[in-house]
DSSP file (Angstrom, degrees, kcal/mol; ACC not computed):
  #  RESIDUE AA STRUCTURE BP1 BP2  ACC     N-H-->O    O-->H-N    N-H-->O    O-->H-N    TCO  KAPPA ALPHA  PHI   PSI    X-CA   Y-CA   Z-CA
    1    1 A X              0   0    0      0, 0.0    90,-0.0     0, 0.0     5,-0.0   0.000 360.0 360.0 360.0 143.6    4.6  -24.7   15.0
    2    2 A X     >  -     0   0    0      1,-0.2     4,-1.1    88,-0.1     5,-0.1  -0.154 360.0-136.7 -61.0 149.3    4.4  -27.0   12.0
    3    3 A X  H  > S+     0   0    0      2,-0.2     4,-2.7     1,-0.1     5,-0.5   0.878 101.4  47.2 -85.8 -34.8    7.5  -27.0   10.0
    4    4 A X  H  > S+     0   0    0      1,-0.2     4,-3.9     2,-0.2     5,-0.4   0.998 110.5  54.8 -65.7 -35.7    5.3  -26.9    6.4
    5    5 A X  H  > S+     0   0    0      1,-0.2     4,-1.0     2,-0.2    -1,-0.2   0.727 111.6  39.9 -59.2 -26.9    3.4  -24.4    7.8
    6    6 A X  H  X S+     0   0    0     -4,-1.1     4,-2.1     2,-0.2    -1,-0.2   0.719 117.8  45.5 -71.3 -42.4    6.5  -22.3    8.5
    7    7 A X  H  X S+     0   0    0     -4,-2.7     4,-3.6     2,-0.2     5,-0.3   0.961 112.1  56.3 -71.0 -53.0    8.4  -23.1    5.2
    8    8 A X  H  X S+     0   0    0     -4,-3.9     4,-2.2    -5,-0.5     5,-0.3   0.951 114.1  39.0 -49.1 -57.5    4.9  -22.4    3.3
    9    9 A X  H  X S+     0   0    0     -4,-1.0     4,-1.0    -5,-0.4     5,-0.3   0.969 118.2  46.2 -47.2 -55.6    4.7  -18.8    4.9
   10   10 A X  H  X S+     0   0    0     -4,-2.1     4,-2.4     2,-0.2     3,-0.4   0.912 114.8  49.7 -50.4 -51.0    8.6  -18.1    4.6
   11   11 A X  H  X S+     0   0    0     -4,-3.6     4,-3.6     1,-0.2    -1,-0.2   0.929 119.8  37.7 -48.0 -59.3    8.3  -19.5    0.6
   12   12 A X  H  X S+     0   0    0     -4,-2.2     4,-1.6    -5,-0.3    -1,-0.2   0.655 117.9  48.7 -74.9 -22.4    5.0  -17.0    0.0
   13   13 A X  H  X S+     0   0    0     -4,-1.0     4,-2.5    -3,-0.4     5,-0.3   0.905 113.7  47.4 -84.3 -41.8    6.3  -14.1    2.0
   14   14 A X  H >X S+     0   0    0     -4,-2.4     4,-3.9    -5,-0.3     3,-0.6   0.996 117.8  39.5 -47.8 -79.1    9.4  -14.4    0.3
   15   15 A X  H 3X S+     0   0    0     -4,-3.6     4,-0.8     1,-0.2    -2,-0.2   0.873 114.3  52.7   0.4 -95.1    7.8  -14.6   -3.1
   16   16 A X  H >< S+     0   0    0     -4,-1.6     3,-0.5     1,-0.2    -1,-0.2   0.730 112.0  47.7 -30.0 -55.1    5.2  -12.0   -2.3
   17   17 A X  H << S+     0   0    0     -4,-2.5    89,-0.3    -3,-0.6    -1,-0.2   0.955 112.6  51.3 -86.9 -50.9    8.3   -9.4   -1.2
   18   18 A X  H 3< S+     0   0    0     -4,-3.9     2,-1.0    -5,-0.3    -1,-0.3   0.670  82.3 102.9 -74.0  -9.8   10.4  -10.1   -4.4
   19   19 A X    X<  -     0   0    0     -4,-0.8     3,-0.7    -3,-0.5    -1,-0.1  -0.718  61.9-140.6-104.9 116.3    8.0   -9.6   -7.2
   20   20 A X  T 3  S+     0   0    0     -2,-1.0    83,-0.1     1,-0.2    -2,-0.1   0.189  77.0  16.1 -66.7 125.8    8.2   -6.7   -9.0
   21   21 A X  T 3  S+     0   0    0     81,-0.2    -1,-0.2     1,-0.1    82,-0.1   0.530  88.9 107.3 102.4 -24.9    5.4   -4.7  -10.2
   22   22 A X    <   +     0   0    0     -3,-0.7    79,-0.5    80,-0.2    -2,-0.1   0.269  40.9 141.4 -83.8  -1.3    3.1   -6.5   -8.0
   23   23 A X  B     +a  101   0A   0      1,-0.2    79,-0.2    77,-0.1     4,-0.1  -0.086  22.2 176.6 -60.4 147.0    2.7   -3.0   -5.4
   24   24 A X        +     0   0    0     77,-1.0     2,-0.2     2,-0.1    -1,-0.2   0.257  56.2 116.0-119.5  24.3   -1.3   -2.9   -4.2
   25   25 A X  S    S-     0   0    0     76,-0.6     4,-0.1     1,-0.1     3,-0.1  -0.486  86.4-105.2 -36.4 124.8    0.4    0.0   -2.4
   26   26 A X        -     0   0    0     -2,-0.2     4,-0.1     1,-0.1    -1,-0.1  -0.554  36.3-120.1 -74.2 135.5   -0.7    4.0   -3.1
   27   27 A X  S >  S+     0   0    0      2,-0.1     2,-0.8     3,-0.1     3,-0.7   0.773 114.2  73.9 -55.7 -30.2    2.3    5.0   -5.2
   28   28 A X  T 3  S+     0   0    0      1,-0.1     7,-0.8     2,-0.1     2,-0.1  -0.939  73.7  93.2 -72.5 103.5    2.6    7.8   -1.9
   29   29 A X  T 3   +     0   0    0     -2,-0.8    -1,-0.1     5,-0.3    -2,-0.1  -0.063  66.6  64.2 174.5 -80.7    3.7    4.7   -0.2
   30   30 A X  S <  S+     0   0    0     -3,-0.7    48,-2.2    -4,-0.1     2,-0.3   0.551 110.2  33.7 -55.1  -6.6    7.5    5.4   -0.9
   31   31 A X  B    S-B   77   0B   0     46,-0.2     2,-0.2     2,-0.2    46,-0.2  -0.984 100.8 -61.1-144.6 160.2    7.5    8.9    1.5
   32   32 A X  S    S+     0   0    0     44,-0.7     2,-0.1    -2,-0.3     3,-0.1  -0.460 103.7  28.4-103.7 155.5    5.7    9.4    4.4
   33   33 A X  S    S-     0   0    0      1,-0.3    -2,-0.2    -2,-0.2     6,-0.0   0.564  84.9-139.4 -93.5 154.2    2.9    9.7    5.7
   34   34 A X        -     0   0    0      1,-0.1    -5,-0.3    -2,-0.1    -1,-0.3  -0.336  27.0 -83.9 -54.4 165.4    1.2    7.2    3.0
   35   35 A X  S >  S-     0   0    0     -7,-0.8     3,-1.5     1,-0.1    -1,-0.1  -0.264  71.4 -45.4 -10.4 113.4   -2.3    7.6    1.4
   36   36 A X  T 3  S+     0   0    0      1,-0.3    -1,-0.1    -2,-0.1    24,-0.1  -0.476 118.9  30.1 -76.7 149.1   -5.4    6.4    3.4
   37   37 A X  T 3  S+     0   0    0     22,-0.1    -1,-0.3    -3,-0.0    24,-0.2  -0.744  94.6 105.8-103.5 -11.9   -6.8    4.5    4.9
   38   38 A X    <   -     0   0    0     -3,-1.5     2,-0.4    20,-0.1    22,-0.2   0.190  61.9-167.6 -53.7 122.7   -2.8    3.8    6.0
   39   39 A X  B     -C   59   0C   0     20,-1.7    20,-2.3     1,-0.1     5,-0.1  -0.964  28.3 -90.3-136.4 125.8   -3.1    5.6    9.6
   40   40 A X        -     0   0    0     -2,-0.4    19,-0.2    18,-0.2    18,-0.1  -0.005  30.4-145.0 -30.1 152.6   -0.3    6.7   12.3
   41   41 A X  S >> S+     0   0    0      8,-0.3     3,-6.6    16,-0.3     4,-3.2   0.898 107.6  62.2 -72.3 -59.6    0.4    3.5   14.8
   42   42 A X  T 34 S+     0   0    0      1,-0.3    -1,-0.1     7,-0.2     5,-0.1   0.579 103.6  49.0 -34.2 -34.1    0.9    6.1   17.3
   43   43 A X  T 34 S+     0   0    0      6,-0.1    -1,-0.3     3,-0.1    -2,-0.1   0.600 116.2  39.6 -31.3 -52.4   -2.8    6.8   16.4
   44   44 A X  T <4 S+     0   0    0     -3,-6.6     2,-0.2    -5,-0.1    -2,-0.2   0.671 123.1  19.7 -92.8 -44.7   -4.0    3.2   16.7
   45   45 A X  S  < S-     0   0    0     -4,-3.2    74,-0.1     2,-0.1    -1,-0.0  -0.686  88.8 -93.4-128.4-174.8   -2.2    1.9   19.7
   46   46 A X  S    S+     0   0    0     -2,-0.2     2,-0.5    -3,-0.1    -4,-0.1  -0.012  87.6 114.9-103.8  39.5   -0.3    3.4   22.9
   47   47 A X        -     0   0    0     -6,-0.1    -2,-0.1    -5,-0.1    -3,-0.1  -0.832  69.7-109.1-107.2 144.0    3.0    3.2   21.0
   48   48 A X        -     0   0    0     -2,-0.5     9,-0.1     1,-0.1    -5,-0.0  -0.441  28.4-111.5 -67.1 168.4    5.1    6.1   19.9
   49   49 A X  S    S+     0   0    0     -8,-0.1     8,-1.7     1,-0.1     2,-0.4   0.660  97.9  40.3 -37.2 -69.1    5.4    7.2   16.5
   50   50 A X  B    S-D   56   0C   0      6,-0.3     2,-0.5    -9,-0.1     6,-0.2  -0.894  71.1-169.9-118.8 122.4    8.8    6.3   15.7
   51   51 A X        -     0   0    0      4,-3.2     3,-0.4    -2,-0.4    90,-0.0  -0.938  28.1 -99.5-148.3 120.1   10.3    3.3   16.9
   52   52 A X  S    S+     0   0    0     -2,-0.5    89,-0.3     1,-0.2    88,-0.1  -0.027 100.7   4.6 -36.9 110.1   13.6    2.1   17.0
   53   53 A X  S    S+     0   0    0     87,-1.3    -1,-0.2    84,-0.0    88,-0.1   0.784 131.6  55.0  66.9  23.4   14.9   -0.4   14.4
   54   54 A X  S    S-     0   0    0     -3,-0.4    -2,-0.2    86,-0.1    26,-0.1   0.123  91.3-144.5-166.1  -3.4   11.4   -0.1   12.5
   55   55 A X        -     0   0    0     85,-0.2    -4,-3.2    16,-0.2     2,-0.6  -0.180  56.4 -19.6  82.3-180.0   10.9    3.7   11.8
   56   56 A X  E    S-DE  50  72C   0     16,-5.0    16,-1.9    -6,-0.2     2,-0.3  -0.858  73.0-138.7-105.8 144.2    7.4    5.3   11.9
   57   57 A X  E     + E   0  71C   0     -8,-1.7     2,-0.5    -2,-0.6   -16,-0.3  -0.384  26.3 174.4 -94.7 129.8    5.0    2.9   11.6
   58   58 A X  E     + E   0  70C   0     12,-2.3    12,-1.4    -2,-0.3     2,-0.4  -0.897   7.8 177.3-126.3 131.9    1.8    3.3    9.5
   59   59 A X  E     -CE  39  69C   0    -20,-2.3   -20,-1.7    -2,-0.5     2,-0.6  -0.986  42.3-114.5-143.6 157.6   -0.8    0.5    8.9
   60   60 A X    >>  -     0   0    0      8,-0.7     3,-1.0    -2,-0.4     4,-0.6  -0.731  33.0-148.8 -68.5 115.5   -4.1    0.1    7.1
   61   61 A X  G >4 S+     0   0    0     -2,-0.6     3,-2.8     1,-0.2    -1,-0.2   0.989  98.2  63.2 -68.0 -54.9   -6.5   -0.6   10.7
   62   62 A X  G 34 S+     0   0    0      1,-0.3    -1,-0.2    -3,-0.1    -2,-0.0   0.692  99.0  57.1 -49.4 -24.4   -8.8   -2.9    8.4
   63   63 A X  G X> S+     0   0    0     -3,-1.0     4,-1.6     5,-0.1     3,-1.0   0.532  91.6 174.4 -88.7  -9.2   -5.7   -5.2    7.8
   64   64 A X  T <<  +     0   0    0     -3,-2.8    -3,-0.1    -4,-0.6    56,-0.0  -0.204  47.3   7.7 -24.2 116.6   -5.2   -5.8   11.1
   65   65 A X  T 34 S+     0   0    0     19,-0.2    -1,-0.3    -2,-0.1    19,-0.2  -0.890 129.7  43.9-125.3  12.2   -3.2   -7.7   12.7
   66   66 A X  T <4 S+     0   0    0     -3,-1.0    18,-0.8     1,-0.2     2,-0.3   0.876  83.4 161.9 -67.4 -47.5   -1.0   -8.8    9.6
   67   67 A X     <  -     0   0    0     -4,-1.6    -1,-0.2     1,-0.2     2,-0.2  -0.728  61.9-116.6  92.6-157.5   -0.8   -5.6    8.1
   68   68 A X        -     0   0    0     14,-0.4    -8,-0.7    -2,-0.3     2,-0.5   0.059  39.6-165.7 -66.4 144.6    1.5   -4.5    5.8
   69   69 A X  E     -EF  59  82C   0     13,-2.1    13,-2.3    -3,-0.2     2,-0.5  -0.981  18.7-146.4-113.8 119.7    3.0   -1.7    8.8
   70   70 A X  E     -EF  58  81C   0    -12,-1.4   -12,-2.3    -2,-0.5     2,-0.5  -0.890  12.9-149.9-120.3 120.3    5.1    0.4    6.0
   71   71 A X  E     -EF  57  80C   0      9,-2.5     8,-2.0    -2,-0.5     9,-1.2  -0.916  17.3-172.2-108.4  95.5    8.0    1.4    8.2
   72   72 A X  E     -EF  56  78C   0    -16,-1.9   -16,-5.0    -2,-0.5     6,-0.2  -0.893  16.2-131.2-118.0 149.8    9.9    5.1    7.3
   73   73 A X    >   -     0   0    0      4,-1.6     3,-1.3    -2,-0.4   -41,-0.2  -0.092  41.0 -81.3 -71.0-178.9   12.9    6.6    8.5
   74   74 A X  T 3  S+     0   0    0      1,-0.3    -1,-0.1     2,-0.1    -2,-0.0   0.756 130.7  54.8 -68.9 -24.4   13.5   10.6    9.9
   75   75 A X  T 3  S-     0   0    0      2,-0.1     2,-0.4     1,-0.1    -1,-0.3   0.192 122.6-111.9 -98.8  28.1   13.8   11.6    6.2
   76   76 A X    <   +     0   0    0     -3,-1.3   -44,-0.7     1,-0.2    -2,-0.1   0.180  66.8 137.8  78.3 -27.8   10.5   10.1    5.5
   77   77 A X  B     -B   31   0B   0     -2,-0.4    -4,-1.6   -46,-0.2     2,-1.5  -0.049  57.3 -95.2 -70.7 175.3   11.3    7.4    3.5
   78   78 A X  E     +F   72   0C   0    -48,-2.2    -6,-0.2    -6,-0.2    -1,-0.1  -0.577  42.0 161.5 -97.7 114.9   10.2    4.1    3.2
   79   79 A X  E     -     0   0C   0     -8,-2.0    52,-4.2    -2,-1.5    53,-0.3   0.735  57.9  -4.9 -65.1 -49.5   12.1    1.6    4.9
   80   80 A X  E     -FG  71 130C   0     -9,-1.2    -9,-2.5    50,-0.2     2,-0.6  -0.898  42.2-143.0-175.1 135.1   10.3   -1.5    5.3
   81   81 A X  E     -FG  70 129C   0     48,-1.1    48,-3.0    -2,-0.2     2,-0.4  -0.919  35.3-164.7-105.8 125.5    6.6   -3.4    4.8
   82   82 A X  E     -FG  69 128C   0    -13,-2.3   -13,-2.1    -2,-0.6   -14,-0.4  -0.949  13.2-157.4-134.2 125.8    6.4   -5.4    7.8
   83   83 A X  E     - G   0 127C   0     44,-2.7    44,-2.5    -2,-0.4     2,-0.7  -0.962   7.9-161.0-126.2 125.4    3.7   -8.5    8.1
   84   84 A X  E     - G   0 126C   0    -18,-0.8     2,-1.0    -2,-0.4    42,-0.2  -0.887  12.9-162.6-121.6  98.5    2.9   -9.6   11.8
   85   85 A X        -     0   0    0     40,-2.0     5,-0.2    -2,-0.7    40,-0.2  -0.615  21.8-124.2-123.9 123.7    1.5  -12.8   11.8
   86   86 A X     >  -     0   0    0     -2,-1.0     4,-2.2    38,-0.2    38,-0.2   0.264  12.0-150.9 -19.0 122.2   -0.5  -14.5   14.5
   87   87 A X  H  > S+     0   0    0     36,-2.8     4,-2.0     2,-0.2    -1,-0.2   0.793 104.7  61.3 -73.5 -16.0    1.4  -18.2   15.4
   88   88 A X  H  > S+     0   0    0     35,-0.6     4,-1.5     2,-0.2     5,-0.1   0.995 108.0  40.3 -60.9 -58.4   -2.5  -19.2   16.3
   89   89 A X  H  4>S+     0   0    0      2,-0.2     5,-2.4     1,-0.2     3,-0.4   0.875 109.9  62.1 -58.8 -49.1   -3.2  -18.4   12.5
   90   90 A X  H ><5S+     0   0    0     -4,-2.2     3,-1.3     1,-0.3    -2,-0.2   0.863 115.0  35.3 -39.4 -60.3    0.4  -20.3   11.5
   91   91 A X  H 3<5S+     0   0    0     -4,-2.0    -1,-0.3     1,-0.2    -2,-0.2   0.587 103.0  66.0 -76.2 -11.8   -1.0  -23.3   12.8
   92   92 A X  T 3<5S-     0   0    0     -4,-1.5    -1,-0.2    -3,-0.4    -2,-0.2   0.334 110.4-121.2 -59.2   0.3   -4.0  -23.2   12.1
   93   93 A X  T < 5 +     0   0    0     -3,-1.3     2,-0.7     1,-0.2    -3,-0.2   0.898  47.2 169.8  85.5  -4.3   -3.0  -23.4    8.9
   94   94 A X      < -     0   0    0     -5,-2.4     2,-0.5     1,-0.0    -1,-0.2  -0.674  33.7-124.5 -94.5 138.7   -4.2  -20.4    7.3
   95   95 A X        -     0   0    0     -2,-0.7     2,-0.7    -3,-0.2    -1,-0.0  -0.683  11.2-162.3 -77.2 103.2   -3.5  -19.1    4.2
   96   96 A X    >   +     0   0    0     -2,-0.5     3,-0.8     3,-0.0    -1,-0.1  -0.645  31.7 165.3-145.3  45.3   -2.2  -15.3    4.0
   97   97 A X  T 3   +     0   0    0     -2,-0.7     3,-0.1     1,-0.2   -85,-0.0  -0.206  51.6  23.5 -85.1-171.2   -2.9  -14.4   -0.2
   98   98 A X  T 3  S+     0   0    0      1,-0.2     2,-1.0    -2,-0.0    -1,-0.2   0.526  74.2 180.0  37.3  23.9   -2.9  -10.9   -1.8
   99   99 A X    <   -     0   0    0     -3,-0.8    -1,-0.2     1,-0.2   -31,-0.1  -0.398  31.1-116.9 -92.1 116.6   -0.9   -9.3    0.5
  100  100 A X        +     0   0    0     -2,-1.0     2,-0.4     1,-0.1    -1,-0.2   0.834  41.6 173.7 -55.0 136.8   -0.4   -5.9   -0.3
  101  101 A X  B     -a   23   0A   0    -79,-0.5   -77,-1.0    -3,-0.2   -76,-0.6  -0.951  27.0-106.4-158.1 169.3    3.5   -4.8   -1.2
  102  102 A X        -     0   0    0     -2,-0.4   -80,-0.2   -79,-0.2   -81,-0.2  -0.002  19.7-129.1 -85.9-163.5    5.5   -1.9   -2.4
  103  103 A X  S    S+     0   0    0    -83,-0.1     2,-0.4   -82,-0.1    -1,-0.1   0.224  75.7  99.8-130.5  10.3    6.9   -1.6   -5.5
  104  104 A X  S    S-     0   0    0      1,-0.1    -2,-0.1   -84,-0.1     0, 0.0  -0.773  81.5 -98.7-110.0 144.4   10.4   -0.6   -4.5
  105  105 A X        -     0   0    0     -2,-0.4     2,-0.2     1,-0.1    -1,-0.1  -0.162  42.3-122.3 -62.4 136.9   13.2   -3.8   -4.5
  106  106 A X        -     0   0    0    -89,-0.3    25,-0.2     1,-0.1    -1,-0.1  -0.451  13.7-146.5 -91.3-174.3   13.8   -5.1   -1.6
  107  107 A X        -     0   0    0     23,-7.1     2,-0.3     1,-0.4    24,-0.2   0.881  67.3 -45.5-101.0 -58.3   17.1   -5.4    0.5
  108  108 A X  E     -H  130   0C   0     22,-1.3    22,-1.1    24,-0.1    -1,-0.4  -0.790  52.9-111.7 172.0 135.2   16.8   -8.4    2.3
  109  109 A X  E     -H  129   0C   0     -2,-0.3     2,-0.2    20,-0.2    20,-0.2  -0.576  24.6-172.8 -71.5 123.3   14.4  -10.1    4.2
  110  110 A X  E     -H  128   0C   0     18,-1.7    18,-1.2    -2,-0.3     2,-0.2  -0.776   9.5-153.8-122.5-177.1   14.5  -10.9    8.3
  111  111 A X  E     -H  127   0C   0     16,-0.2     2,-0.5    -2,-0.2    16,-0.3  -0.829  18.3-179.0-147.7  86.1   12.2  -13.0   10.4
  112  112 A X        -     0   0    0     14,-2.3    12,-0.0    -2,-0.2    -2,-0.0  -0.681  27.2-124.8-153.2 110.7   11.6  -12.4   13.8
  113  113 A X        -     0   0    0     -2,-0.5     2,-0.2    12,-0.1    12,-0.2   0.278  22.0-173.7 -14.7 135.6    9.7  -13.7   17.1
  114  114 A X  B     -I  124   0D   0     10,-1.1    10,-6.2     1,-0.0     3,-0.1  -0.910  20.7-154.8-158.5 112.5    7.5  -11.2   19.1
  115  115 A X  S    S-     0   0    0     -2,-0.2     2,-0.1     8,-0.2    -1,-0.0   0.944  71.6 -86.0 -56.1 -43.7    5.9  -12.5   22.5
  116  116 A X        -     0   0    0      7,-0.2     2,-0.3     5,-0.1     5,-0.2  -0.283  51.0-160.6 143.7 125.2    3.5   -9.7   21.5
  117  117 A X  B >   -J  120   0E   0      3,-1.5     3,-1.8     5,-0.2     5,-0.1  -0.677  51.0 -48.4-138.2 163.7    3.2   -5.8   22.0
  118  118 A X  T 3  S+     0   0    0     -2,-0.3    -1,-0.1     1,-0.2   -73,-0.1  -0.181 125.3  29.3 -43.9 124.3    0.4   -3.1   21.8
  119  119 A X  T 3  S+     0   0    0    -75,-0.1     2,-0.3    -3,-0.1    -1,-0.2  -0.217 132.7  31.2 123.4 -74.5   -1.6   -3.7   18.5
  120  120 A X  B <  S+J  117   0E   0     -3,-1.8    -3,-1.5   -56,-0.0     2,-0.1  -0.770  74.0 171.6-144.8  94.0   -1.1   -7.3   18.2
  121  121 A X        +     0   0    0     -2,-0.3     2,-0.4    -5,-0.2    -3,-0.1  -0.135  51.3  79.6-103.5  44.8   -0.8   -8.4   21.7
  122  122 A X  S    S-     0   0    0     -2,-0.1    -5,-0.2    -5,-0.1    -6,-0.1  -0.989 102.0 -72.4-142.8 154.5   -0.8  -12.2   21.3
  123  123 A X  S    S+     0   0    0     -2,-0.4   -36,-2.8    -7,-0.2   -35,-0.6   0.136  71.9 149.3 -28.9 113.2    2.8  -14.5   20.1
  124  124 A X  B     -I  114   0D   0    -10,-6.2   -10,-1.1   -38,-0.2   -38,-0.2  -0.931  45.4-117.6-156.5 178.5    3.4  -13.6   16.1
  125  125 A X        -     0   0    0     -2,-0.3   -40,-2.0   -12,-0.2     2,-0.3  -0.503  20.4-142.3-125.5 159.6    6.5  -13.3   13.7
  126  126 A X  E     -G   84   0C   0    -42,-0.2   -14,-2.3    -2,-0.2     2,-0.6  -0.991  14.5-152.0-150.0 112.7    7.0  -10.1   12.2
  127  127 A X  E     -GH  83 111C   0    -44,-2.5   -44,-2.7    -2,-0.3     2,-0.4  -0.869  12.4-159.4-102.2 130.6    8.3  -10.6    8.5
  128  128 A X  E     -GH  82 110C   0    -18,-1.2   -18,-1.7    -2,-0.6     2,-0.8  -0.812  17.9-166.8-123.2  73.8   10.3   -7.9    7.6
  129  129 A X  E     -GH  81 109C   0    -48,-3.0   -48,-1.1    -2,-0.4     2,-0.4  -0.516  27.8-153.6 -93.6 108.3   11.1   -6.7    3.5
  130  130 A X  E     -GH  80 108C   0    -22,-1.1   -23,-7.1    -2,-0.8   -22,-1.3  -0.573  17.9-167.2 -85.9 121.6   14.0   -4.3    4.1
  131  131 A X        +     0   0    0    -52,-4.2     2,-0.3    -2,-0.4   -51,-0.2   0.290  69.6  42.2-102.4  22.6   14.2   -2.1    1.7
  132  132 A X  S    S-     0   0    0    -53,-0.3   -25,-0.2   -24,-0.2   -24,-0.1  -0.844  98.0 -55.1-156.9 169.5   17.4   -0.9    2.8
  133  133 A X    >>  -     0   0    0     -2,-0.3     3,-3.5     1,-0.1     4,-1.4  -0.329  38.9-124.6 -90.4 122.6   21.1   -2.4    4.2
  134  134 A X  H 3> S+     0   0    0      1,-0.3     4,-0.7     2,-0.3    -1,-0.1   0.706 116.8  52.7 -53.4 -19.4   21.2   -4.5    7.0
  135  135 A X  H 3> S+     0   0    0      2,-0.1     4,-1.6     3,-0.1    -1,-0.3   0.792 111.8  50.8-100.1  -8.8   23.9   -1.7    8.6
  136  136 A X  H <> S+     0   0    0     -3,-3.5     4,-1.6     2,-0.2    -2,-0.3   0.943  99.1  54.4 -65.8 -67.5   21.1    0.9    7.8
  137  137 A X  H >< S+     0   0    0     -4,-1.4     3,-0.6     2,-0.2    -3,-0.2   0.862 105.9  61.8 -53.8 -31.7   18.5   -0.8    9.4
  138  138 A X  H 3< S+     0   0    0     -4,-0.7    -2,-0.2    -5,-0.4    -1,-0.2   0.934 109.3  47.4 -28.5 -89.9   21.5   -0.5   12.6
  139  139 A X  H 3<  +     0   0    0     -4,-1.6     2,-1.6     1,-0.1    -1,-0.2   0.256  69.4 111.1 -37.0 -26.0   20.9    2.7   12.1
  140  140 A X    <<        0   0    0     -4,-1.6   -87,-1.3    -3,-0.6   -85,-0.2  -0.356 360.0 360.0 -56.0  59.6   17.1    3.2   12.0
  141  141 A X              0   0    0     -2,-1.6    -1,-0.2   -89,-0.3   -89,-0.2   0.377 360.0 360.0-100.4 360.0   17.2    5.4   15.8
């Protein structure tokens, strides 16, 4: 992967995750299930519902395969808006604007390589805005 093309994503995601005010999120967002079109995973693909270290997963199908996947825990809240983005599209160089986010601060941001799973079954990064504490997200079974 190009390294601007990787700093340019990280920069915008980053951005994108931290500014306030900015949700294009249904204000039902923050407890689950969201507002449609936002549609069970378990629904879409042959993955359970609830899945460890990410919640239950809910994603708009038309935004596929970036998402946001708005990620809640057993008490229904919202955990994390989660962006899965092709490395074919990362080098190609494309450009990833408007993309929807909530409206609740985030926690901290993580980054992290995925060969590829049901859903989005080709090599992507999964951008992560944790809206909750890196020993919470532990906890997310």
């Amino acid at each position: 992967m190009k390294l601007r093309t990787w700093a340019a994503t990280l920069v915008a995601l980053t951005a994108l995750s931290f500014a306030g005010g900015m949700s294009a999120l249904a204000a039902t967002s923050h407890s689950e299930p969201p507002a449609a079109p936002y549609q069970p995973i378990s629904k879409i693909t042959p993955l359970p519902q609830f899945l460890p270290g990410m919640g239950s997963l809910y994603v708009d199908p038309a935004t596929l395969p970036v998402g946001p996947f708005l990620g809640y825990d057993r008490s229904g809240k919202l955990v994390v808006s989660i962006y899965m983005v092709p490395l074919r599209e990362m080098d190609a160089n494309k450009s990833f604007l408007k993309l929807a986010v909530g409206d609740t601060k985030p926690d901290h941001v993580t980054i992290e390589f995925n060969p590829g799973h049901p859903g989005v079954p080709e090599a992507h990064y999964h951008f992560n805005v944790w809206y909750i504490s890196p020993k919470q997200v532990a906890a997310l079974k």
